[in-house]
C-alpha positions in Angstrom: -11.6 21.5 3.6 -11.1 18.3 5.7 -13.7 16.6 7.4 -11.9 17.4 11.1 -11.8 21.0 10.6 -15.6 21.4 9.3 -16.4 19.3 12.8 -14.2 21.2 14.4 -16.1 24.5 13.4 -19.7 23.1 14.0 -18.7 22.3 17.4 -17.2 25.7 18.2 -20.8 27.7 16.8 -22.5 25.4 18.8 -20.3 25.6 22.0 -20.4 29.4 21.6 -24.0 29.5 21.0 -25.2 27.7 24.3 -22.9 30.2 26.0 -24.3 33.0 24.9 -27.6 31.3 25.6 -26.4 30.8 28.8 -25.3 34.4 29.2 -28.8 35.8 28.1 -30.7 33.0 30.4 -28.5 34.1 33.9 -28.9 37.7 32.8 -32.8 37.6 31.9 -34.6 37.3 28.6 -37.1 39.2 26.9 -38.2 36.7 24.4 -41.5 35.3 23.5 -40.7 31.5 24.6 -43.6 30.9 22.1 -42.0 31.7 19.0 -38.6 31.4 19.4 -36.9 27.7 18.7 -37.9 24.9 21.3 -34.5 24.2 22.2 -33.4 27.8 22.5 -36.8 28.0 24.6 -36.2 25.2 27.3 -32.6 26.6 27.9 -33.3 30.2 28.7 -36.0 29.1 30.6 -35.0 25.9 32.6 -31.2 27.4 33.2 -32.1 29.6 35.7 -34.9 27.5 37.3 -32.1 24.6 37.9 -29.6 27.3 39.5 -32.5 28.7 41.8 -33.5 25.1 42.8 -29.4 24.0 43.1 -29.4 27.3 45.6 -32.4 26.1 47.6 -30.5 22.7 47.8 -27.2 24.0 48.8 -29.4 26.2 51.6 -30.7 22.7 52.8 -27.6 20.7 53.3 -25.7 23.7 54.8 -28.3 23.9 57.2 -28.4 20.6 58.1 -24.9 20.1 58.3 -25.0 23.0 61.5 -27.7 21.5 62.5 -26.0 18.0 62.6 -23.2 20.2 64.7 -25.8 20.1 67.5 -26.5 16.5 68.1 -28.8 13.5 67.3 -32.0 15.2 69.1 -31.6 18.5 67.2 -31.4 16.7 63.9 -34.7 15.1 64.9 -36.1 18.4 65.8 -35.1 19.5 62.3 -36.5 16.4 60.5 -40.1 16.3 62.9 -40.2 19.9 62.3 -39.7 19.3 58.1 -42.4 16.9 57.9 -45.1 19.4 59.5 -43.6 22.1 57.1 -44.7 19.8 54.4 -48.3 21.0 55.1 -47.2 24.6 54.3 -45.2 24.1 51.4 -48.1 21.9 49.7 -50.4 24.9 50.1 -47.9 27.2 48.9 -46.8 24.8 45.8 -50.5 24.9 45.2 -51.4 27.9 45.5 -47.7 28.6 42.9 -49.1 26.2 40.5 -52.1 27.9 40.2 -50.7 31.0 39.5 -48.3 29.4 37.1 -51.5 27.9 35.2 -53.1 31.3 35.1 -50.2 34.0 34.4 -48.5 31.4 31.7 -51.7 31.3 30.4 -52.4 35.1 29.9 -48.8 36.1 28.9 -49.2 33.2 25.8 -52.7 35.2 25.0 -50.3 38.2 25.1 -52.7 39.9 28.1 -49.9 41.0 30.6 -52.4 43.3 32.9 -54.6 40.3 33.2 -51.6 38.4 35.2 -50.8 41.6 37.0 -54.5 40.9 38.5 -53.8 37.4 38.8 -50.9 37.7 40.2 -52.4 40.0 42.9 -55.3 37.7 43.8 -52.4 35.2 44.4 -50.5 36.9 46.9 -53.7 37.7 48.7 -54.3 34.6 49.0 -51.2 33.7 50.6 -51.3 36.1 53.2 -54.8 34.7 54.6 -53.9 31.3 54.4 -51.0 31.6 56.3 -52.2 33.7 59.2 -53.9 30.2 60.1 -50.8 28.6 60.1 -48.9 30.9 61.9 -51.3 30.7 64.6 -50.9 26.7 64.9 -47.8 27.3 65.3 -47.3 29.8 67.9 -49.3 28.3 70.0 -49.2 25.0 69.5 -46.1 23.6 68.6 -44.8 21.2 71.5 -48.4 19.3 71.2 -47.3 18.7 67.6 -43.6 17.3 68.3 -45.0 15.4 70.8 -48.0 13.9 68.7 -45.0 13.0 66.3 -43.2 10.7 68.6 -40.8 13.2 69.8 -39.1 12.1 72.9 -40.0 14.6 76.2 -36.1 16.1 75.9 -36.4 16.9 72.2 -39.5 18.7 72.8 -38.5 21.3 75.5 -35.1 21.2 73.7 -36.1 22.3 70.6 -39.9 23.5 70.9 -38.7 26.8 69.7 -37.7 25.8 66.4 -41.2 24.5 65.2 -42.4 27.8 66.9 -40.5 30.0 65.0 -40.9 28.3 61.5 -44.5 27.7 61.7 -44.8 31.3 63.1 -43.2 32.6 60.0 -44.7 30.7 57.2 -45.7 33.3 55.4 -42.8 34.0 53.9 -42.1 30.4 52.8 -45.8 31.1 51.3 -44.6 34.4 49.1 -41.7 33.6 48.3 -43.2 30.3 46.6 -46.3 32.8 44.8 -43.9 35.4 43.7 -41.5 33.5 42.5 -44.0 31.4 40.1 -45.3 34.9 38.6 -41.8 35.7 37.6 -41.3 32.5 36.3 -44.1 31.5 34.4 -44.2 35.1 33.7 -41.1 34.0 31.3 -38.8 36.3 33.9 -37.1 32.8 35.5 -34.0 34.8 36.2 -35.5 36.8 38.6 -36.6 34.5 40.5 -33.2 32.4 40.8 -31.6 36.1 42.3 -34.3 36.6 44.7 -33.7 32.8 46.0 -30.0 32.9 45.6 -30.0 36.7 47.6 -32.7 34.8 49.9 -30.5 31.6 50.6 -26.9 33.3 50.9 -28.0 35.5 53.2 -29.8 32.2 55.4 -26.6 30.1 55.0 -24.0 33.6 56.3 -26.4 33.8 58.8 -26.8 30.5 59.9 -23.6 29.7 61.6 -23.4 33.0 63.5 -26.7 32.9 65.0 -26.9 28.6 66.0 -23.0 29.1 67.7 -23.1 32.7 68.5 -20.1 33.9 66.5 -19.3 37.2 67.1 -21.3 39.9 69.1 -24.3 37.6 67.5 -26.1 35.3 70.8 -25.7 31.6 70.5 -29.1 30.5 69.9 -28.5 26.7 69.4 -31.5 24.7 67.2 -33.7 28.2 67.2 -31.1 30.1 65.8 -31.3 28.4 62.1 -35.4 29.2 62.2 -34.8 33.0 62.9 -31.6 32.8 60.1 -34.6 31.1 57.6 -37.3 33.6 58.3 -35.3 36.8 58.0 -33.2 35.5 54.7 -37.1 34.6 52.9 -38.7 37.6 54.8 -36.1 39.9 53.2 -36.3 38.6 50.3 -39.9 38.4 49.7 -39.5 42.3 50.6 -37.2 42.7 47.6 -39.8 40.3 45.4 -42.4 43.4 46.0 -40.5 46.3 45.1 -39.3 44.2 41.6 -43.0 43.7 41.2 -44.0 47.4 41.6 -41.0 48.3 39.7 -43.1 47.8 36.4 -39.4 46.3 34.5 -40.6 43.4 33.7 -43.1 41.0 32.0 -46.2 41.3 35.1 -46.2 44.7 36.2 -48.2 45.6 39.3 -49.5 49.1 39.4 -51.5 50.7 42.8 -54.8 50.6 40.1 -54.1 46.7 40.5 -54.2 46.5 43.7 -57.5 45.2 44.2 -59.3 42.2 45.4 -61.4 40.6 42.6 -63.4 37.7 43.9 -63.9 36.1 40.6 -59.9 36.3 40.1 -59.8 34.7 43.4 -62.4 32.2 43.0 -60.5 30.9 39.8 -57.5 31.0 41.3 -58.5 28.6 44.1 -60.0 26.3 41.9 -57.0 25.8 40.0 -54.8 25.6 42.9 -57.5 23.1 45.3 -56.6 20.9 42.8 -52.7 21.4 43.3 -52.8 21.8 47.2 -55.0 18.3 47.3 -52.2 16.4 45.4 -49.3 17.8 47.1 -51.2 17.4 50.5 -51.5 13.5 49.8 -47.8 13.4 48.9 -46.8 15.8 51.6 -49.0 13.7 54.1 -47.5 10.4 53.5 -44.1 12.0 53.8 -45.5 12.7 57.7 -46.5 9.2 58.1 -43.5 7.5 56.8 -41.7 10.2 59.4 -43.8 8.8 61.8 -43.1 5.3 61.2 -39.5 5.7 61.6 -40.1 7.7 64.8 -40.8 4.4 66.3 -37.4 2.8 65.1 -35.7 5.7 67.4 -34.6 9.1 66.8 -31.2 7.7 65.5 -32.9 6.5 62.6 -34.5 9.3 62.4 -31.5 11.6 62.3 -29.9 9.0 59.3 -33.1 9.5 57.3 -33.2 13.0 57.4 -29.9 13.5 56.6 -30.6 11.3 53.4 -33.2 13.0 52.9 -32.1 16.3 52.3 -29.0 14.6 50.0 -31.7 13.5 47.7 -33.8 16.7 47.6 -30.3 18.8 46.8 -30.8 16.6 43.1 -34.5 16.6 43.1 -34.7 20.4 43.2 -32.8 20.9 40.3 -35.1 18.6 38.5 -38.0 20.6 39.5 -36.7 23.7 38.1 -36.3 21.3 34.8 -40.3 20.3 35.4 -41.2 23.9 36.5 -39.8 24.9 33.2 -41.5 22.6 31.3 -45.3 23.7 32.9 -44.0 27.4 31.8 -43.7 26.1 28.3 -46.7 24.1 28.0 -49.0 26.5 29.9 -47.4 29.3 27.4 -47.8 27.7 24.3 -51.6 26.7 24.6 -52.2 30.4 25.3 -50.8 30.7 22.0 -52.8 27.9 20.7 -49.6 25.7 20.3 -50.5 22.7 21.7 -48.4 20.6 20.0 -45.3 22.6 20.4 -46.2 22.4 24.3 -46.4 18.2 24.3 -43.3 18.7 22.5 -41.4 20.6 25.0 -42.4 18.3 27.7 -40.6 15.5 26.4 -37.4 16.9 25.5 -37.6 18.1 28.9 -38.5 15.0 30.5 -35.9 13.1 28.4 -33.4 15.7 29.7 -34.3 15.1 33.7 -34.3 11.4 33.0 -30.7 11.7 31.7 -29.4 14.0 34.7 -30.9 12.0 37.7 -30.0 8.4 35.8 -26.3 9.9 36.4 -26.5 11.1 40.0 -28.3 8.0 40.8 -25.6 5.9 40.0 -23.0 7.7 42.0 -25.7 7.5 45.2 -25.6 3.9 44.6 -22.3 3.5 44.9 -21.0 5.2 47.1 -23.5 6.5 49.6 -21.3 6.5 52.7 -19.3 9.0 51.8 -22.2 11.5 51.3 -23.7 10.9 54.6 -20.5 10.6 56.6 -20.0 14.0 55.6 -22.5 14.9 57.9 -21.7 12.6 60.5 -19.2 10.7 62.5 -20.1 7.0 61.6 -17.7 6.2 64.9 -19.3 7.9 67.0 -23.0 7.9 65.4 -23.0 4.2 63.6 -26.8 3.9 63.6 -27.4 7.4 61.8 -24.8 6.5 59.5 -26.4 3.2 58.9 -29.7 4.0 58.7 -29.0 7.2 56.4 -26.6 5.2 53.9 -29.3 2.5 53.5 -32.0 5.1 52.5 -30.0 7.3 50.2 -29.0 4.2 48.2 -32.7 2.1 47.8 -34.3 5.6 47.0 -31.8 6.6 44.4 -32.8 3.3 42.3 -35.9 5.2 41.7 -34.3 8.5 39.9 -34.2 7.6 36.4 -38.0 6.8 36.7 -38.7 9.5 39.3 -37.1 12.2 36.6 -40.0 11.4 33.9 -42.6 11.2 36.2 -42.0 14.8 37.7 -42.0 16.4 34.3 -45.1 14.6 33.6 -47.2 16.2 36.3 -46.1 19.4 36.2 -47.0 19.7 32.1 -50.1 18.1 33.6 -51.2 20.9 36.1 -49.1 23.9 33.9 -51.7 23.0 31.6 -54.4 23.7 34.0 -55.5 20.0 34.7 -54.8 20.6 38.3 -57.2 17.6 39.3 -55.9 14.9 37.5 -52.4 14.6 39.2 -54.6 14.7 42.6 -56.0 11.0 42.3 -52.5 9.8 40.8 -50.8 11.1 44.1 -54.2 9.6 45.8 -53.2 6.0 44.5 -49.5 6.2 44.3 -49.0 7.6 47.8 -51.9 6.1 49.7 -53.2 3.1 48.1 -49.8 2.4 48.5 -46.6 3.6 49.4 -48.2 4.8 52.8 -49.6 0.4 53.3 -46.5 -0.6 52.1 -44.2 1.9 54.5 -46.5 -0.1 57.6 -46.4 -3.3 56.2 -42.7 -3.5 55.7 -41.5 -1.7 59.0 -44.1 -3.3 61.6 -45.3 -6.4 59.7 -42.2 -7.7 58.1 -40.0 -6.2 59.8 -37.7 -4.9 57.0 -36.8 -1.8 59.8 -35.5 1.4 57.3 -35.5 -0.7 54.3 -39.3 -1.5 54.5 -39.9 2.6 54.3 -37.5 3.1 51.7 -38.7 0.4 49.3 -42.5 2.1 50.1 -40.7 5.5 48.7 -39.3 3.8 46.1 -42.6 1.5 44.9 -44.9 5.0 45.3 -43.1 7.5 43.0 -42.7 4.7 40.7 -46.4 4.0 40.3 -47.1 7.8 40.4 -44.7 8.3 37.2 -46.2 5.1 34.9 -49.6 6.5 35.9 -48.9 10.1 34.9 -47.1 9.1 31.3 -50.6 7.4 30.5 -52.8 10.0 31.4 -50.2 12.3 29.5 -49.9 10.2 26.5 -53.5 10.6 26.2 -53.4 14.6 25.5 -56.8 15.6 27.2 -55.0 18.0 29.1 -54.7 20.3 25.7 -58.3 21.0 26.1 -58.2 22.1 29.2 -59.6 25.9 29.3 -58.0 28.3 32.0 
């Protein structure tokens, strides 16, 4: 038998095994990621993660580009209103880290009711925390446009859309918890349907409700925060009923249903340490916000535009990275601690690979991303401004791929607090300087906050890959 023909065979098993790999990790797997091969591990796990992030990625550019419909101010609106959302989604990343940390950990010890109750104590949780927010933002939310720069027409314009965002946080909240009990459950392809059903049904509605289409009113800016809160509110509905369902790997039963305050108390330590470090990165992303709010709500508009390009790749490496802490906070249940360094490498090494790709097409040709959301001839300085940001930020990728993986092995481990002082010096001690010293110091207008973005997750990742390299997160008890 020739040479040719045996390659030719190899690569037709191996091409027909990752498709039925890919089959069984869209469909939903019931296999213990513990004990099955690494490679056959990372793919049923991370497959669906990546197609749930990609969803919630498409979801943010198609709402931005009907936003983008409605002018300059309401982009604004959109971008002011984002960075105070970063408040929320740090509490509930924290609070979904957590509970990955503990249900990964109980499902590798093989004790499913014990992440039923964990999982209980999470959602719990959520709900109380995000009554507070939903307060702030009811009643508050022109004050907080208007504390971030916003001009007096962009307030009464779009006032409504903070309202109704802030108002209805907690299902942002929810849908962050329950998803990270199905996924670090080992069910990821759960959670890509219930944010795929969650996200379609945001981006039909979208359109119909912001221009009126059909017997639906034309709502303008406020019509994409109703769209948002009934596709996640739904679908946080659905998230229940497959949790009381008892079909998969955390079952909640009504004997469950209980509040244990030592459950709790865990749970919030783990996740303090999560909320602190994505507050400090979350925080500076409000600061460099309002930095450029100074250079003029055209520049503004351009970043956030840019902004949202480069989170529809960054999610999809998350899902890589949430996949990873699934895997590492598995396999120490099982007392694999080896096995779980391992898989955060070949992960890592895989996110590294992706985003070196996409960064190079950013760099070249950034233009013709951002002019598809605007009319450079008509809008030149968001066009500008969002061009120059998309391509200094995407220099970063290659490193900011690594770096992503490394801190989420980091806190699926349980080592919640160690990531919070990298973010403390990566995003404080300096990009957040650097962002001021740049813009108002030297001058460097849009640059000087994009080469601050680009300087801070670059420290944050060398950082991270010491304290990694190190291993003392293996010992971490949960």
């Amino acid at each position: 038998m020739s040479h040719i023909s045996i390659r030719s065979r190899f690569s037709k098993f191996f091409v027909r095994e990752f498709f039925q790999d890919l089959r069984e990790a869209i469909a939903g797997s019931e296999q213990d990621f513990t004990q099955i091969p690494l490679k056959k591990a990372i793919i049923l796990l991370s497959i669906p993660m990546v197609l749930e992030m990609i969803m919630e990625s498409v979801f943010a550019l198609v709402d931005i580009f009907f936003v983008s419909r409605l002018g300059a101010e309401a982009i604004a609106t959109v971008g002011i209103t984002e960075s105070l959302m970063t408040i929320i989604y740090a509490i509930g990343i924290g609070l979904s880290v957590g509970t990955t940390a503990l249900v990964s950990r109980r499902i590798g010890e093989k004790r499913p009711e014990e992440a039923s109750i964990a999982a209980v104590q999470a959602i719990f949780a959520g709900v109380v925390v995000s009554l507070l927010f939903s307060a702030i933002g009811i009643f508050f939310a022109r004050d907080l446009l208007r504390l971030m720069g916003a001009s007096a027409e962009t307030v009464e314009m779009g006032y409504m859309y903070p309202t109704i965002m802030l108002g209805g946080n907690g299902v942002i909240m929810l849908l962050f918890i329950i998803n990270a009990v199905f996924r670090s459950s080992g069910d990821a392809a759960i959670s890509m349907r219930v944010l795929w059903f969650a996200n379609i049904l945001n981006i039909i509605l979208d359109p119909l409700l912001i221009f009126g289409i059909g017997p639906f009113p034309e709502m303008g800016i406020k019509g994409a925060a109703v769209a948002t809160n009934i596709g996640r509110g739904v679908a946080v509905v659905y998230q229940l009923y497959l949790l009381g369902r008892g079909k998969y790997r955390v079952k909640v039963r009504a004997k469950q249903i209980v509040i244990k305050i030592s459950e709790v108390v865990k749970l919030l330590k783990l996740s303090l340490g999560a909320i602190g470090q994505n507050i400090i990165a979350t925080s500076s992303w409000i600061f460099l916000v309002w930095v450029i709010t100074s250079l003029g709500e055209e520049v503004v508009a351009g970043y956030t535009i840019a902004i949202r390009i480069v989170m529809f790749v960054l999610l999809p490496s998350w899902g890589m990275a949430n996949a990873a802490a699934t895997l590492v906070g598995q396999n120490l249940g099982a007392n694999k601690p080896e096995r779980a360094e391992r898989s955060a490498w070949v992960v890592g090494l895989g996110n590294m690979i992706f985003l070196g790709l996409v960064s190079i097409i950013f760099i070249a040709i950034p233009d013709s991303f951002i002019g598809f959301f605007v009319d450079g001839a008509d809008e030149p300085v968001v066009l500008q401004s969002g061009v120059t940001c998309l391509r200094v930020v995407s220099f970063g990728f290659f490193v900011y791929a690594l770096g992503m993986v490394m801190i989420n092995s980091i806190n699926g481990a349980g080592d919640t607090a160690t990531p919070v002082w990298i973010n403390f010096i990566a995003f404080w001690l300096m990009e957040i300087p650097l962002a001021y010293l740049f813009t108002r110091v030297f001058d460097l207008h849009i640059n000087g906050v994009c080469y601050s973005i680009l300087i801070g997750e670059t420290a944050l990742t060398f950082i991270a890959l010491v304290i990694f390299r190190r291993g003392k997160w293996k010992l971490k008890k949960v």
